[in-house]
C-alpha positions as CSV (number, residue, x, y, z in Angstrom):
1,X,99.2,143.5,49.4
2,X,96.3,142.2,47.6
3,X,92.5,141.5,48.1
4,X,89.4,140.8,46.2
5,X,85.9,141.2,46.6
6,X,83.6,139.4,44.7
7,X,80.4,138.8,46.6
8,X,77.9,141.9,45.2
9,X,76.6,142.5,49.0
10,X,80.2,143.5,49.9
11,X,81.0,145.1,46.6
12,X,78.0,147.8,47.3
13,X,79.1,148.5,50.9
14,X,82.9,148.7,50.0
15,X,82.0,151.2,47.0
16,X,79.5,153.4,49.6
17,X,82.8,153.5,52.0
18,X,84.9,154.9,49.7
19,X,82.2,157.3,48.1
20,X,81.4,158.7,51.3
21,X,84.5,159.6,52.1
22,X,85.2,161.3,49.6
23,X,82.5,164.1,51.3
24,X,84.9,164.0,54.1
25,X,88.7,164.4,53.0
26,X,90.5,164.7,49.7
27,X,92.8,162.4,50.6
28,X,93.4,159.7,52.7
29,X,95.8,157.1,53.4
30,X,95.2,153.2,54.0
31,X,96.9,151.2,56.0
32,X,97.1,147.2,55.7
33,X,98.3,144.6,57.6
34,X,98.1,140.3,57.8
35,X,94.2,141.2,60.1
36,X,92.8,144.2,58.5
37,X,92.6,147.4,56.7
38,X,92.4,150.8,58.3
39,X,91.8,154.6,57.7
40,X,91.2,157.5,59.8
41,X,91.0,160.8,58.5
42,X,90.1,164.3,59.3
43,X,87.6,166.6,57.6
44,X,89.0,170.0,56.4
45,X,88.0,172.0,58.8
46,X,89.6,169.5,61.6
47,X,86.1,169.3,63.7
48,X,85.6,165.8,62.2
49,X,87.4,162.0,62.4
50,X,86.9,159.7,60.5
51,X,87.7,155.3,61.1
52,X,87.0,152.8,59.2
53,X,88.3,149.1,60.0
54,X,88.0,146.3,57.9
55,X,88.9,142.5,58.6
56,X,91.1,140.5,56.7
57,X,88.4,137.6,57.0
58,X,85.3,140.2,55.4
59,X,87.3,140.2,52.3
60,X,87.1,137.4,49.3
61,X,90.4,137.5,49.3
62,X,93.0,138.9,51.4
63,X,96.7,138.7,51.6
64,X,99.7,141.2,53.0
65,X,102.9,139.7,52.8
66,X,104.3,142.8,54.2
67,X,104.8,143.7,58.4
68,X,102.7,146.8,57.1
69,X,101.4,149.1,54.3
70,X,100.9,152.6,54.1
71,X,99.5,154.2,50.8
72,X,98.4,157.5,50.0
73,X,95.4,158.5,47.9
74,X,93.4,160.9,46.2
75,X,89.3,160.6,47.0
76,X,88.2,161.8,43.9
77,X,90.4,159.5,41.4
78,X,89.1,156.4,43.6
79,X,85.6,157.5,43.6
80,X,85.9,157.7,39.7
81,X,87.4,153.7,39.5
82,X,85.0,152.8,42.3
83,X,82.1,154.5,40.0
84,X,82.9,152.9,36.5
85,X,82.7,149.3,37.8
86,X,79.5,147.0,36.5
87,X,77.3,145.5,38.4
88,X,78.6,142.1,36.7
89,X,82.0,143.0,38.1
90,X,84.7,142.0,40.5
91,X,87.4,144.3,42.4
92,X,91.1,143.8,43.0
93,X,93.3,145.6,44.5
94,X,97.1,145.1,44.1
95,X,100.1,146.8,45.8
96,X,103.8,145.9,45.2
97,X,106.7,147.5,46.7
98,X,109.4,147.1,43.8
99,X,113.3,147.3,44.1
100,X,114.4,150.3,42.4
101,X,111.2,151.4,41.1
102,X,108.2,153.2,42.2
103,X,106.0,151.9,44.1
104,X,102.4,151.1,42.4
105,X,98.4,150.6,43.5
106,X,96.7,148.3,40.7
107,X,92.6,148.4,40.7
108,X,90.9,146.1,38.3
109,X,87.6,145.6,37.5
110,X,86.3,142.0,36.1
111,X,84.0,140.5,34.8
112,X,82.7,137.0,35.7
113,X,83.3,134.0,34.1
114,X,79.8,132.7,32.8
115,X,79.0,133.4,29.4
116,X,76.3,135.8,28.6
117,X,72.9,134.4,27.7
118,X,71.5,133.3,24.3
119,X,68.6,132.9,22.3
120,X,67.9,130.0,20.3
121,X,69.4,131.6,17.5
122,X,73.1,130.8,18.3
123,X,74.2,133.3,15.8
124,X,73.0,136.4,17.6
125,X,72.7,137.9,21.1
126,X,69.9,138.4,22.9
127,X,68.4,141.2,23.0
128,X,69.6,144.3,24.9
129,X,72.8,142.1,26.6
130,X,75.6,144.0,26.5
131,X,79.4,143.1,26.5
132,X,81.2,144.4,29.7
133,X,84.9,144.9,29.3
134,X,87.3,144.5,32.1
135,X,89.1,147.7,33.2
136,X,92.3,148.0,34.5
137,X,93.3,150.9,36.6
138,X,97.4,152.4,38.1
139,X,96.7,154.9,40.6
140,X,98.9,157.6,41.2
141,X,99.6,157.2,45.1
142,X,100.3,160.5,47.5
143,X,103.1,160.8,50.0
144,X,101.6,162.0,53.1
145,X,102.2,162.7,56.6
146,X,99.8,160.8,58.5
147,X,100.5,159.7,61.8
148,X,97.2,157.9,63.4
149,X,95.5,159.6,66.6
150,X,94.8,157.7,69.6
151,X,91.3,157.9,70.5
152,X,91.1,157.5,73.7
153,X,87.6,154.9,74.6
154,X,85.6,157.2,77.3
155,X,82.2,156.5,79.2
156,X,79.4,157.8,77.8
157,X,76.4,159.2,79.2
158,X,73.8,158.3,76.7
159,X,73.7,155.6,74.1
160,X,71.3,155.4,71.3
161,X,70.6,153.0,69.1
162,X,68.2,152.9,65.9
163,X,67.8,151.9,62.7
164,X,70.0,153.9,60.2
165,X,67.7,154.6,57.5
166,X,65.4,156.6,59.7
167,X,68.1,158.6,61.2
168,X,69.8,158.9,57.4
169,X,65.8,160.5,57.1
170,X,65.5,162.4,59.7
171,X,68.8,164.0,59.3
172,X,68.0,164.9,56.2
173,X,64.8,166.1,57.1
174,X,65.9,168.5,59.7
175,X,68.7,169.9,57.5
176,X,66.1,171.7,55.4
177,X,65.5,173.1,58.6
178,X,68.8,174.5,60.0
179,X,72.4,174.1,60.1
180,X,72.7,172.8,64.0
181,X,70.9,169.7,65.4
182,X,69.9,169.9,69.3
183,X,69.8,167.0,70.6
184,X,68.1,166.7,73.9
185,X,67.5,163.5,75.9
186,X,66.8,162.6,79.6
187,X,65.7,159.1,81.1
188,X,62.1,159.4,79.8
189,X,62.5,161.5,76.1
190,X,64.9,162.1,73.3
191,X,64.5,164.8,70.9
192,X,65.9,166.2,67.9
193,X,65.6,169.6,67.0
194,X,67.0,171.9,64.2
195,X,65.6,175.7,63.5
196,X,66.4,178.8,61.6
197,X,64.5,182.1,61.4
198,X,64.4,181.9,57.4
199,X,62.5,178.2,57.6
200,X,61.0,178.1,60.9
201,X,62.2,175.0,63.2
202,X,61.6,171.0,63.0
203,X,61.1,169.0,66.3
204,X,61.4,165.1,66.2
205,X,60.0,163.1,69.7
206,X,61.7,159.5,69.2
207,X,60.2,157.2,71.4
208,X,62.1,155.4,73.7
209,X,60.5,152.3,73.2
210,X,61.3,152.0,69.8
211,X,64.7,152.6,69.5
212,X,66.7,149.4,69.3
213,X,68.9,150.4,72.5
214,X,69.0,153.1,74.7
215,X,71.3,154.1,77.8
216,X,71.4,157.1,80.0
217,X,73.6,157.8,83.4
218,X,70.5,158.0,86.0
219,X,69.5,161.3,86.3
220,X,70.8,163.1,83.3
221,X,70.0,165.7,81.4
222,X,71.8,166.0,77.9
223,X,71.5,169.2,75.9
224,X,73.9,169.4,72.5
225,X,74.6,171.4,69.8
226,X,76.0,169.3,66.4
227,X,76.5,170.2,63.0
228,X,74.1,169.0,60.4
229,X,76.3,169.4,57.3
230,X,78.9,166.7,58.3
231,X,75.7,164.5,60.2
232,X,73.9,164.0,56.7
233,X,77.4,163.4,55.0
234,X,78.2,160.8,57.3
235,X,73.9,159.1,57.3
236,X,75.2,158.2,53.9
237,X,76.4,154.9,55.9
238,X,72.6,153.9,56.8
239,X,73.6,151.9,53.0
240,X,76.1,149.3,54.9
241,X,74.3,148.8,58.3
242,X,70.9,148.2,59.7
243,X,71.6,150.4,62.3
244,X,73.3,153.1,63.9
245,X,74.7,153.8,67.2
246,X,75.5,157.6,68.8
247,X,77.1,157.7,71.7
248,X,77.2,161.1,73.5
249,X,79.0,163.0,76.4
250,X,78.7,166.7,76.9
251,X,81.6,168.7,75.9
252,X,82.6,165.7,73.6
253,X,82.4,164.8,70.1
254,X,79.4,162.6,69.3
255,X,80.1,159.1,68.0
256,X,78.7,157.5,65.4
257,X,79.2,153.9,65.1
258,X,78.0,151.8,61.6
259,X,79.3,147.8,62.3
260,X,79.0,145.6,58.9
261,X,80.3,142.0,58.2
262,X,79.8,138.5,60.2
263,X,77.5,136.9,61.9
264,X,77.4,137.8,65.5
265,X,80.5,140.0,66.0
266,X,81.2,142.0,63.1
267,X,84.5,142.2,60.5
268,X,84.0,145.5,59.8
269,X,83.2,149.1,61.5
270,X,82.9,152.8,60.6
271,X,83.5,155.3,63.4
272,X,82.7,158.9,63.2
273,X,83.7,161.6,65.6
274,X,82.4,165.1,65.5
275,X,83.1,168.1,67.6
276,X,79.7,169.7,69.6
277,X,79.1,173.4,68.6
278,X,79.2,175.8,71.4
279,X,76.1,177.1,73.6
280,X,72.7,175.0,74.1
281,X,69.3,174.4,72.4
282,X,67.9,177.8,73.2
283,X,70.6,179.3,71.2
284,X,69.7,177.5,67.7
């Protein structure tokens, strides 16, 4: 298995994958194939699934010679590779399963080809450049047991769509507020709501009109209870997407779609799943 990624765009949205996750589980495993890359994983606490899918075609380069590839990992060691690349810099990853010796997960960092800039003194640098050296990474890989869950696709009976920084903000708004968002929505008015009796309570009217899509079964009356902890961890995303995508059912975990990549139908996707909390707005 091995794939690059060059462009800086994709670079920055590959890093603030990995980063996030990081928030989510301690350690995950990836799974390749010949069409894409996958992860799901589960918070700590088991309330929370995570999904991300990446096409084979998003990448700069992508190859798997093998059927399939399974590799453990530990967050934290790849959020300190993914954090000590330059901006100047490419990533690749390599995998190779070897005869009679242990498996290995190579990650290197490099730096472009073009040579630095100079001043019309040959003999010296300009000022404040700086040479970047190309780093070169073996990670130690983790055997884990990790079978993936079927989710199974349900209907949902409201969709809302909206641009992801200003739920990433209100989110983190509303946190300072409580620990539980109530969202409440019916045909004509959606509203988030998160209160505490140290810091009084927050109440956000979105207008319908503004969102960038909104669907609701005729009729309804939604009233949910979700935690705000693992919502801002997961707003983190509003960096890789223009928008965001919930997609609720009472008695169901939320889902939180980010789609990145493509023009038109998109090469790659986050999915999040959370759990509701028990009771309704009134008990906040």
């Amino acid at each position: 298995m091995d794939f690059k990624i060059t462009d800086e765009s994709k670079i920055e949205t590959f890093t603030t994958i990995f980063q996030t996750i990081k928030g989510i589980s301690e350690y995950i495993v990836l799974y390749f194939n010949d069409e894409k890359m996958f992860v799901q994983t589960m918070d700590a606490s088991k309330v929370s699934v995570l999904e991300v899918s990446i096409r084979s075609s998003w990448f700069d380069f992508y190859s798997c010679q093998y059927d399939s590839v399974k590799i453990g990992i530990n967050t934290n060691v790849l959020h300190k590779i993914l954090s000590s690349k330059e901006k100047s810099q490419t990533i690749h990853f390599e995998y190779s399963m070897e005869d009679g010796n242990e498996d290995k997960l190579l990650v290197n960092m490099l730096s472009s080809l073009e040579d630095p800039p100079q001043s019309n003194d040959e003999s010296r640098v300009v000022k404040n450049h700086r040479n970047v050296y190309d780093r070169y990474f073996e990670v130690p890989l983790v055997n884990l047991e990790n079978d993936i869950m079927e989710i199974p696709d349900i209907e949902y009976e409201a969709e809302i769509s909206l641009p992801s920084v200003n739920f990433a903000i209100l989110i983190y708004q509303l946190k300072g507020f409580g620990d539980v968002l109530n969202i409440q929505c019916n045909e004509n008015d959606i509203q988030f709501i998160s209160k505490s009796l140290e810091n009084g309570s927050m109440r956000v009217e979105i207008k319908i009109d503004e969102l960038t899509g909104f669907s609701i079964i005729e009729g309804e009356n939604i009233n949910v209870l979700f935690g705000l902890q693992y919502l801002n961890t997961i707003s983190s995303y509003s960096k890789i997407s223009k928008t965001v995508e919930l997609k609720i059912r009472r008695n169901y975990p939320i889902r939180i779609d980010y789609m990145f990549g493509g023009e038109g139908e998109a090469e790659g996707s986050v999915k999040y799943f959370l759990s509701p909390k028990l009771g309704d707005g009134n008990d906040t």
